[in-house]
C-alpha positions in Angstrom: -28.2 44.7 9.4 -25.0 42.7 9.0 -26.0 38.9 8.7 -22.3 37.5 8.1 -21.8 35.3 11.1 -24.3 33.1 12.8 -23.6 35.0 15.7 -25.4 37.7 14.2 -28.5 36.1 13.2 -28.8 34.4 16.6 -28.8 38.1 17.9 -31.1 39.1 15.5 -33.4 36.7 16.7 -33.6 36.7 19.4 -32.8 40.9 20.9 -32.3 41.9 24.2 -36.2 43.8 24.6 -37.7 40.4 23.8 -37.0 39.7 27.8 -35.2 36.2 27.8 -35.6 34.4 31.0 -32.0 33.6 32.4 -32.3 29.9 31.2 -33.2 31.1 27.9 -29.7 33.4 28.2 -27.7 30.7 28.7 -28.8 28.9 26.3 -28.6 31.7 23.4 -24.7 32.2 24.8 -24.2 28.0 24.1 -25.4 29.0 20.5 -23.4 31.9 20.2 -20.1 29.9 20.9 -21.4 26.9 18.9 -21.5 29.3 16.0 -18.5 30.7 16.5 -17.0 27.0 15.8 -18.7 26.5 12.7 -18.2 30.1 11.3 -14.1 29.0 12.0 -15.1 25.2 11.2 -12.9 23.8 7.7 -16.4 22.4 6.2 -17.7 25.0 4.1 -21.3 26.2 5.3 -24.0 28.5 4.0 -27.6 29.8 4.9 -29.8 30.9 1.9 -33.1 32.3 1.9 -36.0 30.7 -0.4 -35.6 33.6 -3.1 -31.6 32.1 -3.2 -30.0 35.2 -1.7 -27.2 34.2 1.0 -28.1 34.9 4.8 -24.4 33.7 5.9 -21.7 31.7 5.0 -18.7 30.8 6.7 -14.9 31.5 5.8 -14.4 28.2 4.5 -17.6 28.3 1.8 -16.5 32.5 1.2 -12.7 31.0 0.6 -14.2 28.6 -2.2 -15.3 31.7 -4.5 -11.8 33.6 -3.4 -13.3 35.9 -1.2 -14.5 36.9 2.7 -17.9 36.0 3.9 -18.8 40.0 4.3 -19.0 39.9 0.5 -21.2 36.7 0.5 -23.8 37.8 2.5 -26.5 39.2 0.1 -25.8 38.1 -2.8 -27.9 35.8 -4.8 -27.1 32.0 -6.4 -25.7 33.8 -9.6 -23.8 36.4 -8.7 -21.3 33.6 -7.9 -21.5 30.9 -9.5 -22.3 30.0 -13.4 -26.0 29.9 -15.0 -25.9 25.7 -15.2 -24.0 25.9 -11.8 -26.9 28.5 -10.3 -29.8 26.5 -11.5 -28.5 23.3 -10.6 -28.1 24.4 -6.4 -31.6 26.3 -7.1 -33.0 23.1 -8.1 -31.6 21.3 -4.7 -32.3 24.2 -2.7 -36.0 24.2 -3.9 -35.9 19.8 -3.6 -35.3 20.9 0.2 -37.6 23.5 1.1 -40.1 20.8 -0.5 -39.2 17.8 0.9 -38.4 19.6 4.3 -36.1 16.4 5.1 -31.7 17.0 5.0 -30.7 15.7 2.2 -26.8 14.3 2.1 -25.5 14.2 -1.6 -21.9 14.7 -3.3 -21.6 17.9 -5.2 -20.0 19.2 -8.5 -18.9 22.2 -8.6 -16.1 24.5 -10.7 -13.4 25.8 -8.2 -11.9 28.7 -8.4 -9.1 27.9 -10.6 -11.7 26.7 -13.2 -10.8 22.8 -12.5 -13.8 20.5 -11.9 -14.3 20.3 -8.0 -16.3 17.5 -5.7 -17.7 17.7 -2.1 -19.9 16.0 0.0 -22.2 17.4 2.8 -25.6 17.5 3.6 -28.5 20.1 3.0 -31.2 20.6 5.4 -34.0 23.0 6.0 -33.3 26.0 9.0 -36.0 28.6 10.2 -34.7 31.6 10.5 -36.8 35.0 10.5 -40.0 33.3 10.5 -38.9 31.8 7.2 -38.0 28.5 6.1 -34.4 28.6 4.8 -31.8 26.1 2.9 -28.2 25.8 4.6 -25.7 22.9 3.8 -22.6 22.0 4.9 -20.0 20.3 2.5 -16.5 19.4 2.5 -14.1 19.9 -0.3 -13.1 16.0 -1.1 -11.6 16.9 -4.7 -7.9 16.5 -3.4 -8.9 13.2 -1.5 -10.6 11.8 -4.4 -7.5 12.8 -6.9 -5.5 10.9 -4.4 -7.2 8.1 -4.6 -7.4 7.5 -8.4 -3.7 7.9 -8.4 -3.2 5.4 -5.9 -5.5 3.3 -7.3 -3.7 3.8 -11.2 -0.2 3.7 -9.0 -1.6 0.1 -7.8 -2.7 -1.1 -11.1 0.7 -0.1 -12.6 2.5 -2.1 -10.3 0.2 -5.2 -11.0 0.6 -5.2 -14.2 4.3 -4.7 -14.1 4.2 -7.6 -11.7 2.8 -9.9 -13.6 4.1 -9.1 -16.6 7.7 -9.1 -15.8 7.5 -12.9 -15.0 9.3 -12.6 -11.7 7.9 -14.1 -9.1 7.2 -11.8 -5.8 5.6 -11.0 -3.3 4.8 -8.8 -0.6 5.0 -10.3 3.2 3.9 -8.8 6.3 6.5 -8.6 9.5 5.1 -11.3 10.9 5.8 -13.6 7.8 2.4 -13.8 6.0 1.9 -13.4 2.1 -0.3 -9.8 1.1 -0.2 -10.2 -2.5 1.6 -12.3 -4.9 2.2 -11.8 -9.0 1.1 -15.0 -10.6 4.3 -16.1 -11.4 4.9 -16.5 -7.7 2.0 -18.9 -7.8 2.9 -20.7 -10.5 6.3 -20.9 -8.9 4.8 -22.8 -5.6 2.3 -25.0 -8.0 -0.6 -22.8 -6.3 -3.6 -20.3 -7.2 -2.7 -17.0 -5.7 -6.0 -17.1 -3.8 -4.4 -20.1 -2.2 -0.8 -18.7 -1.9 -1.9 -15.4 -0.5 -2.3 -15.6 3.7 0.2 -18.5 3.8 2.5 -18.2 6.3 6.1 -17.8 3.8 8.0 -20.5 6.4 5.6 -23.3 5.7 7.3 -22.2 1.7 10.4 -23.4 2.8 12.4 -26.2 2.2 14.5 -27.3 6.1 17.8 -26.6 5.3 20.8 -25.2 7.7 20.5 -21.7 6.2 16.9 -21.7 7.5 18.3 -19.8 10.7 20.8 -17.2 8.9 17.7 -16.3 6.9 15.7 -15.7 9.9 18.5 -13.5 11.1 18.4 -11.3 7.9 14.6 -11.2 8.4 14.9 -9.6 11.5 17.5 -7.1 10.8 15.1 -6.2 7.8 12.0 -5.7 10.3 14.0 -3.9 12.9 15.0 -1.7 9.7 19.1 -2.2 10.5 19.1 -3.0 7.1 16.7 -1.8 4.2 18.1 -4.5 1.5 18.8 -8.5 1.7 20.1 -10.8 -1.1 20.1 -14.4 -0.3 19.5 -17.9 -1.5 16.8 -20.1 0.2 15.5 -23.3 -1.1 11.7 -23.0 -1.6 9.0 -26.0 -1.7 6.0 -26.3 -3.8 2.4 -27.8 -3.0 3.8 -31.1 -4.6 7.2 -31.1 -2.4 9.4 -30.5 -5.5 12.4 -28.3 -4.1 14.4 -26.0 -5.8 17.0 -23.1 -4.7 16.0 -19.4 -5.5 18.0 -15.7 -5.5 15.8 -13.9 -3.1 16.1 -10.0 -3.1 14.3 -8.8 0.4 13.3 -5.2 0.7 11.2 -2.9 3.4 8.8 -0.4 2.2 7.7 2.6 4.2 10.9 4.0 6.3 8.5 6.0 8.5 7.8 3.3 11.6 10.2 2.4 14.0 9.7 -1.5 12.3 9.3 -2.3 9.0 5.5 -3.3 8.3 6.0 -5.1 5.1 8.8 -6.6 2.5 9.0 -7.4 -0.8 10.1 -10.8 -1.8 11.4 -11.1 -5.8 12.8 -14.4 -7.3 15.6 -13.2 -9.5 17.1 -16.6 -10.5 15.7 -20.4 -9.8 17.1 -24.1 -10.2 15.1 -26.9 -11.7 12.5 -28.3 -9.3 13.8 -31.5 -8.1 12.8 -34.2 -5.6 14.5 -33.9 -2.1 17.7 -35.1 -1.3 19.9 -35.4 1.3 21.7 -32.5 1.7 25.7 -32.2 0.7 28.3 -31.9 3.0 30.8 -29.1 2.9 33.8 -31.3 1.4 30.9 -32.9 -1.1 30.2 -29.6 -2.8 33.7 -28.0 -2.8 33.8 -31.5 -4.6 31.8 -30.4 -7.2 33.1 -27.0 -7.0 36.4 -28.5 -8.4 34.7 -31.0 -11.1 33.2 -27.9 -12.2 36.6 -26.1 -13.0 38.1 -29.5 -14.8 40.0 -30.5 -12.0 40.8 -34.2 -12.4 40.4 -36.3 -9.1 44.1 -36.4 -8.7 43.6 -32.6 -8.5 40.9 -32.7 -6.3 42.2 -35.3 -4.0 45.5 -32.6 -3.6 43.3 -29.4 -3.0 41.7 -31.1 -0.3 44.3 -33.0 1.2 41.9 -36.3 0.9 43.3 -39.8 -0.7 42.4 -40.8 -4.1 39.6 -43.4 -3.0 37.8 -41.0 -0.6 37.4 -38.5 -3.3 36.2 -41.6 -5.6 33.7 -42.9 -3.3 32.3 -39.2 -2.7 32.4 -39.1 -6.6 30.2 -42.1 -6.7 28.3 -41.1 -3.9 27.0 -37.7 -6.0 26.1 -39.6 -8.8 23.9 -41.4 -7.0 22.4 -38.9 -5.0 22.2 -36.4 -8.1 21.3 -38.6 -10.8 24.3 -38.2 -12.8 25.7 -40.8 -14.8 28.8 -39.0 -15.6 31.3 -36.3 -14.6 29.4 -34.1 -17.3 26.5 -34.4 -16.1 27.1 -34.2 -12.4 28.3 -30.7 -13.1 25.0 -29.8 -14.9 22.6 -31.4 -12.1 25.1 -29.0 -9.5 24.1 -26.0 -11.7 20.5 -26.4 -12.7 19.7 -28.3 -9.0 21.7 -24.6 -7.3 24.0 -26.1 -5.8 26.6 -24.1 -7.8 25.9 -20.5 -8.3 25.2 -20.0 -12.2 27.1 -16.7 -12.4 30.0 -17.2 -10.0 33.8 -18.4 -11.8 35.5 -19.9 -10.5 32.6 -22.6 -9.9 32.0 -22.3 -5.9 28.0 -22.9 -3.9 25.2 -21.5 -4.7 24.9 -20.2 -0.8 28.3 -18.7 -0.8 27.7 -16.7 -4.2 26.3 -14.1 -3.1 27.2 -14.0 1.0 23.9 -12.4 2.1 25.2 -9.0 1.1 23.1 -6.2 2.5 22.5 -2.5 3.0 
């Protein structure tokens, strides 16, 4: 008698001449289609008897050994699967029909292709044939599992590249909030990255005029009309030391409609300093010129100011930068970022790299 689909052993139980009541029909025709769902079902599933010898099994569990279940049906534990393999499911089959209890477990197994194979199901005693039978259900989790380790390795790789590159980063949400940080970024704000993580990245920032261009960029990085950002911003620690920073913005995943994260990286920094007013436009193209060894004469020409305004701005950057002399109020410019380190001529640290996107 063919026993290769549920539907057949539900038959075989229960035949025609045993005179089923019409309640009893309906219900045997509920079985029926239920078995046709788990005979089609992508869990792999099997019926064995207590001598090991398979009652049914479904395409999925047949499609694990390479074959149909017609060629299942039958056969015993080890004409399919290795001697250590064959008394290791005996020994759970037997644990069953003992117990009488499901059991749910993961399973090792060797897959066709001779790699090392994981699922996880249950096993469960069935009656069937006025015996007590072993069937189990399992689904093949090797793939998942493989996945997983590689993201988790993929994960590692980047934390340790993180940290060890000695850039500070990190990785915002859309609305703002610090995911993760590398400890340099932590180090950077004068806080653990226990603390720094779940701060909102505005209450990081120094108020400055370029606040609201920055916010721009943000949003055209969410609404993915740009993937890239490059910018300056000036950033503020725990202890209210400020200091200007390169930021390089870029969205990860390009599959939503927004972005759901971006990654923040600190490519250059100034020396923390304490606030000071800000400069005005005319003050830094001031400094601009110092910085290319233009005398005041010079400067007071390029900008079309008299010699005493220049002076008294002069004076008045001295004061506000701590510079005793011209020398050295060009070095505060550049290690404050006020001047861009890498631009000649000398020009602002804002203006060196104009928010350039893509």
């Amino acid at each position: 008698m063919d026993h290769s689909s549920p539907k057949a052993l539900l038959e075989h139980s229960h035949r025609p001449e045993d005179g089923l009541t019409p309640d009893e029909s309906r219900i045997q025709s509920r079985y029926a289609a239920f078995a046709d769902l788990v005979d089609l079902a992508p869990a792999a599933a099997f019926i064995r008897d207590a001598a090991g010898r398979y009652l049914w099994a479904n395409h999925a569990y047949a499609h694990l050994y390479g074959t149909v279940p017609e060629e299942i049906v039958g056969k015993y534990i080890e004409d399919l699967d290795a001697p250590a393999e064959a008394d290791r499911f005996r020994a759970l089959d037997e644990e069953i029909l003992s117990r009488g209890t499901p059991v749910r477990h993961t399973l090792g197994y060797r897959r066709r292709d001779g790699s090392a194979g994981r699922a996880v199901g249950h096993r469960f005693p069935v009656r069937e044939s006025a015996q007590t039978c072993v069937a189990g259900i399992y689904v093949d989790v090797t793939d998942h599992l493989r996945t997983t380790v590689q993201w988790q390795e993929a994960e590692e790789n980047l934390q340790a590249l993180r940290d060890h590159s000695g850039l500070p980063c990190a990785l915002l949400s859309a609305n703002g909030r610090v995911v993760e940080a590398s400890a340099a970024a932590a180090e950077l704000f004068q806080l653990s990255p226990h603390d720094l993580v779940g701060r909102r990245a505005h209450t990081l920032l120094a108020p400055e005029p370029d606040l609201g261009r920055l916010h721009r960029r943000w949003q055209g990085l969410i609404s993915r009309r740009t993937r890239r950002v490059e910018t300056s911003a000036v950033l503020v620690d725990a202890h209210g030391l400020q200091r200007r920073a390169q930021l390089h913005l870029t969205t990860i995943g390009h599959s939503a409609a927004r972005a759901r994260h971006v990654w923040a990286v600190v490519t250059h920094q100034s020396l923390a300093h304490e606030a000071h007013p800000s400069l005005t436009a005319a003050q830094i193209r001031i400094l601009s010129l110092l910085a290319e060894g233009s005398s005041n004469g010079d400067i007071a020409t390029s900008l079309k100011l008299s010699r005493q305004t220049v002076d008294y701005h002069l004076s008045r950057l001295r004061h506000v930068l701590g510079a005793a002399t011209r020398p050295a109020l060009v070095a505060r410019a550049y290690v404050l970022g006020i001047l861009a380190p890498r631009a000649w001529p000398p020009r602002s640290a804002t203006a060196a790299h104009p928010l350039s996107t893509v």
